[in-house]
N, C-alpha and C positions, 0 to 999 in steps of 0.2 A: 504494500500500500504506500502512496508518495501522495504530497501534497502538489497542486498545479495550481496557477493565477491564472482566471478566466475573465477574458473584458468582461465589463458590463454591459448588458444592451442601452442604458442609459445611465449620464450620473444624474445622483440627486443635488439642486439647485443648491436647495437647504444644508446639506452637509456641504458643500462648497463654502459655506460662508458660515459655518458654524463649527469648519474644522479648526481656528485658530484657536475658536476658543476652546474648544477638547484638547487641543495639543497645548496651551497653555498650562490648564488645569493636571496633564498628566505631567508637565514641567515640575509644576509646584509638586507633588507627588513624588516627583526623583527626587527633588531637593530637601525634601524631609528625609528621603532614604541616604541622600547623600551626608546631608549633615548628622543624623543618626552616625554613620562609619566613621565621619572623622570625629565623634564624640564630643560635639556642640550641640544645646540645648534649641532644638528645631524651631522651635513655636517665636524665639526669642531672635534667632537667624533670620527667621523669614520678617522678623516685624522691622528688623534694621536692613535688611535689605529690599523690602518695597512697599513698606508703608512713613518710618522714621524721615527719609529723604523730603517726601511733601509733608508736612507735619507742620511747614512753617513758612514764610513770605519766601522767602532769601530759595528755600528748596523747591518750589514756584518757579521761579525766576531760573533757577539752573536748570531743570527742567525742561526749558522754552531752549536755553542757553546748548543744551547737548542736543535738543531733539533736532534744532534746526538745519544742520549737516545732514544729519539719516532722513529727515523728509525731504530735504531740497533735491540729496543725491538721489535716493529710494525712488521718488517720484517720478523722476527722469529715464531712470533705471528700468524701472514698469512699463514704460513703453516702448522700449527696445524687448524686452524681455519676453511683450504680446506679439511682438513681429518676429520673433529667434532670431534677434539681435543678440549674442551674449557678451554682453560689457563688462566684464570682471578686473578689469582693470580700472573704475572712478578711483582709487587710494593714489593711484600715479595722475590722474588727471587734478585729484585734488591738490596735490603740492606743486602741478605745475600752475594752476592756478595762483595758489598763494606765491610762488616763486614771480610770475608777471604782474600781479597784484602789490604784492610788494615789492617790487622792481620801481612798481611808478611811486610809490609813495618814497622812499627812497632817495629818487631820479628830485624829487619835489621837497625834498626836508626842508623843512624850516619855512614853506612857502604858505602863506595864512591865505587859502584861498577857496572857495564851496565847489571849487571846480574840481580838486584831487581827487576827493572819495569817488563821484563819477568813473574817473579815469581808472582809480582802482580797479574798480567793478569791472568797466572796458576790459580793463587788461587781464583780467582773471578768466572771466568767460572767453576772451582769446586763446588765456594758455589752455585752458582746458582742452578747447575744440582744437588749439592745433595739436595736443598730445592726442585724444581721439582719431583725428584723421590720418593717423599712420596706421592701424587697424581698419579703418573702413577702407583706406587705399589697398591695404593688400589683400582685403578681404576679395574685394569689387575686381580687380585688378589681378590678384595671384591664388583666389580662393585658400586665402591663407587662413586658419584658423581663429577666429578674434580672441577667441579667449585666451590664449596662448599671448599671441604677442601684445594684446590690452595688457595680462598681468604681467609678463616680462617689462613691461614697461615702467611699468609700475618698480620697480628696482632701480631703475634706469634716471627713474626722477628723485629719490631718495638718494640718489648719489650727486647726483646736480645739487640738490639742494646744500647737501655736505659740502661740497667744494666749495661751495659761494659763502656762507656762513662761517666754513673756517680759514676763507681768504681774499677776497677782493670786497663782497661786502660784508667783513667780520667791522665791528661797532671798535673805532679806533680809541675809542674812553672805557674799553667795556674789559679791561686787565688780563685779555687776551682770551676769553671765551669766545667761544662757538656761537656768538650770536648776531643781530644785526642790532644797527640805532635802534632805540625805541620810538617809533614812530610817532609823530609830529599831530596836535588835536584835529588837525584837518584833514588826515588820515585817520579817522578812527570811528566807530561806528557809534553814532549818538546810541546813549543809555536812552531806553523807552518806559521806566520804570523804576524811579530813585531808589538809590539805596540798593541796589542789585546790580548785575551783569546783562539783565536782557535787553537786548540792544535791537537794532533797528531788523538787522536779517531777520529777526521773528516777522515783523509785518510784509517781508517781502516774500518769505518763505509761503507764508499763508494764501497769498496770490501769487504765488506762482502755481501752488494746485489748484486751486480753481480756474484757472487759465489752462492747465495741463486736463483738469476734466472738462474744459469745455471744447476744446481738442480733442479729445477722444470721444466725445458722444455726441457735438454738435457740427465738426468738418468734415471735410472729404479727406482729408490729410488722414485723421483719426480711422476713417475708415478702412482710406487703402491701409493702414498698417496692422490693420486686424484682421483684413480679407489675407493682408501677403504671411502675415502670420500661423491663420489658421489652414487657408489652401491655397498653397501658394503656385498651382497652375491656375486654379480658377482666377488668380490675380492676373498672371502674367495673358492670358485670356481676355482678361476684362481693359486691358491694357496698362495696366502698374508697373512701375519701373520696379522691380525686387533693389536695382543697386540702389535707388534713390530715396526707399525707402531705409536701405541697413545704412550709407552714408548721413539722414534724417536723426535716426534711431541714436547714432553712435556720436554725433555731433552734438545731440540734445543733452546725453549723457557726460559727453566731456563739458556744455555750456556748465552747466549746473551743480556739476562735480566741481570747476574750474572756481563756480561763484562762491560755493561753499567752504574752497581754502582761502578765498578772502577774505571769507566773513570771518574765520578764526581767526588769519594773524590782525585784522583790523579789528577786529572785535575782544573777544578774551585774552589773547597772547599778547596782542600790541605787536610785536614784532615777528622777523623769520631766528625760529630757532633748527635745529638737526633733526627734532621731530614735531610734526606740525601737527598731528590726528593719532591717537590712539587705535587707530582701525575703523574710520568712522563707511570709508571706501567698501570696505568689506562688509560690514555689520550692515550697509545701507542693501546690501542684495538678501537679508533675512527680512529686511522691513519691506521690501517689493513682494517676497514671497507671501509674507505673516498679512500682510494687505488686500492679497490676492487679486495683485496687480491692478486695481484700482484707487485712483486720488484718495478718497475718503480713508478707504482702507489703510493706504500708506500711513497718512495721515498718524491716526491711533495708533498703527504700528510703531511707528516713530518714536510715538510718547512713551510707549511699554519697552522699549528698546533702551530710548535715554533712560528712564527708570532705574533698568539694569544696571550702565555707569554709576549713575549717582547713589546704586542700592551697594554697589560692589566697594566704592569708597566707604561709604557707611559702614557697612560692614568690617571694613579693614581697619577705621579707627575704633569703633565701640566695641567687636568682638575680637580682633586680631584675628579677622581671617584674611587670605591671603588672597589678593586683586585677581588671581587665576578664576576665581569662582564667577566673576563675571562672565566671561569666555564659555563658562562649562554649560552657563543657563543658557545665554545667544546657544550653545552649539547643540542641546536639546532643543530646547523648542523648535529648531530649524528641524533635527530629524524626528519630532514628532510629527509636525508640519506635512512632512515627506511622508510619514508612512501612512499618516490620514488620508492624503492626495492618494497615495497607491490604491487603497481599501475604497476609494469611490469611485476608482475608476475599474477594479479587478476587484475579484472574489476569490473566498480561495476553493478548493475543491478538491474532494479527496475521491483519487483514483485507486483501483484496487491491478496491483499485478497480474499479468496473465498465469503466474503462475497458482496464486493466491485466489484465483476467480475458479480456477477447474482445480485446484487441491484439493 
């Protein structure tokens, strides 16, 4: 007797959008068993790492502060993700971003002027799309793999960064660290809420989804990339460019990826340090999935994603647990996520042996 996965003749609507929150819920379930083995008081774990964090204004405000990377990029992400675009590389697009981002603020020190921050932003969604467009070139161009050399690339900008930080623009007052000037107030993302960190990219992030769903469910744009997604001869039939859509996909994902390392070094960092994101690049393709590649969806996602950050630091100071536990919950939820997705689209089915049938 052996086990088989049998498609489904349909999936259900309903478990599509109510598998996050199962896969959550069986999240928090590992994390009891988890902290159980490493012999911490579970009920006490779980309350500093996702309830303790918002508890209070200031953890609000961080909040807004972490999520705005994971839905700026996630968001982006989701739409390539609906065309099988795979962009696994936004963590390189993001530091080329911040790298042209803060190149102009830099290029502009000291200059008191409401035209820099602009320019920032310019220059960020620049670097992004021009790091994206070496993946949609070779994709379009040599059927090269995107996700392959998106992430290689992704290495490739963390090392840029490195050089430039600890040499041409290393901060000449800064007693020889790896950093840049601390950038200049007209470089920096007005505070949107005293007495905190959250700063302006929160109101831009918020339209930018809404803008990103009204693209997907009110243009033609939205649609060729869900016809070239889903069937992608019935595309090429109906006459959809397939390249022009993965060039679209991939360009949207480095813009956004690109705005969101500006928004960090101009926003919380202030300046370009050797590591600009904690893995915000990566964590943002759990919150396209956790979202199920919808605006809205991402959305939430986001929030429950930042959460984890701000749960995982908490945790690190009030229980002396170690920052890895952040990593472990992203990396459950993501394959609970997966194995929900599997069981609505397959069943399982238990076959009997020919041997075992006539025995």
């Amino acid at each position: 007797m052996f086990v088989s996965l049998v498609k489904r003749p349909e999936r259900s609507q309903w478990m599509v959008y109510l598998s996050p929150v199962i896969a959550l819920a069986m999240t928090l379930v590992s994390g009891i068993i988890l902290f159980q083995l490493m012999g911490v008081e579970s009920g006490k774990a779980l309350y500093a790492f996702f309830v303790e964090p918002i508890t209070h204004k200031y953890g609000w405000a961080e909040l807004g502060v972490k999520a705005t990377p994971l839905i700026l990029i996630g968001v982006a992400l989701s739409v390539g993700f609906r065309a099988n675009v795979w962009n696994i590389g936004a963590e390189g697009q993001l530091t080329l971003g911040a790298i042209c981002g803060g190149g102009v603020a830099l290029f502009f020190y000291g200059v008191d002027s409401v035209f820099v921050l602009p320019l920032m932003m310019v220059g960020g969604i620049l670097g992004g799309m021009m790091w994206a467009a070496i993946p949609a070139f070779l994709r379009t161009r040599f059927n090269a793999n995107e996700i392959l050399t998106s992430l290689m690339l992704t290495y490739v900008a963390t090392l840029l960064l490195s050089v430039l930080v600890h040499g041409p623009w290393r901060d000449p007052d800064g007693f020889n660290f790896p950093e840049s000037r601390i950038f200049s107030d007209s470089a920096t993302l007005p505070v949107i809420w005293a007495g905190t960190r959250l700063h302006l990219g929160w109101i831009i992030t918020i339209a930018v989804v809404a803008a990103v769903w009204v693209l997907m469910s009110k243009t033609i744009v939205g649609f060729q990339v869900k016809v070239v997604g889903q069937a992608p001869l019935a595309g090429r039939h109906a006459g959809f460019s397939v390249n022009r859509v993965i060039w679209f996909s991939l360009l949207l994902g480095g813009a956004m990826a690109g705005l969101a390392g500006l928004f960090e070094v101009s926003g919380p960092i202030g300046q370009l340090l050797p590591v600009i994101s904690p893995g915000y690049g990566f964590t943002a393709i759990i919150v396209a999935f956790v979202g199920r590649l919808h605006p809205v969806g991402v959305f939430f996602a986001g929030l429950l994603l930042a959460l984890s950050y701000l749960g995982g630091e908490s945790a690190q100071i009030t229980m002396n647990l170690p920052l890895a536990v952040t990593g472990v919950f992203q990396g459950m939820l993501l394959f609970f996520l997966l194995a929900c997705d599997v069981l609505i689209a397959y069943q399982f089915r238990l076959n009997m042996t020919r041997g075992a049938k006539y025995g």
